[in-house]
N, C-alpha and C positions, 0 to 999 in steps of 0.2 A: 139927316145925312152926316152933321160936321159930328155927330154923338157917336155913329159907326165908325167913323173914322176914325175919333179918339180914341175909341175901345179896340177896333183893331189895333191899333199903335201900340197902348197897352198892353194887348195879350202878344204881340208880336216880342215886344218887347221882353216881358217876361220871361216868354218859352226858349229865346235866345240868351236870356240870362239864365235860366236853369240847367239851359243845354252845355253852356260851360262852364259851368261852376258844378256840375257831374263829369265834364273833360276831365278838368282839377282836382276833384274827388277819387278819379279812378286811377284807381297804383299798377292795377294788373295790366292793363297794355304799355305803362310808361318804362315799364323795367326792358320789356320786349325793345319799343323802340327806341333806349340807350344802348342795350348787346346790339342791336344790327348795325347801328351808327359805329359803334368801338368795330364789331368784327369789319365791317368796312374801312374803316381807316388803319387797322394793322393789315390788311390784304394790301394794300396801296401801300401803305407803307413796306410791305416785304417786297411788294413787285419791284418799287423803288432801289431799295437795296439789293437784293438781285441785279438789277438791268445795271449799278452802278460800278458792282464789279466782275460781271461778266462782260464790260462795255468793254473794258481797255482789252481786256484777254480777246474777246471778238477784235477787235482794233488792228491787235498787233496779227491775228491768225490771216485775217483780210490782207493787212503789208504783204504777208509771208506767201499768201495763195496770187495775189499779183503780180510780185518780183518775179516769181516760177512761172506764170504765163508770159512774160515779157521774156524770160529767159530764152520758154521753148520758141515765140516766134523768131527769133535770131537763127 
């Protein structure tokens, strides 16, 4: 029984060291998931940039659509 067991261990062992050291080996999925990681982070990043200057412009259009409703309840 304890022979099985080591041997399992062993080949357990193995097939999870082969399996990533072929992770490590393989180029053609790593390129892929650096572009989605970059085009994800410049998409954030633009929304960012957007939302920071269209914030104030909304901001001040908001004061302006306010004052005009406070105006008309008078």
């Amino acid at each position: 029984m304890l022979t099985k067991l080591r041997d399992f261990t062993i080949v357990a062992f193995v097939s999870i060291k082969g399996f990533v050291q072929s992770i490590k080996e393989d180029e053609r999925g790593l390129s892929g998931v650096v572009v989605a990681v970059l085009l994800v982070l410049v998409a954030i990043f633009a929304v960012l940039l957007v939302w920071t200057e269209l914030g104030g412009w909304l901001g001040e259009l908001w004061k302006k659509i306010t004052e005009s409703a406070n105006e008309l309840k008078r």
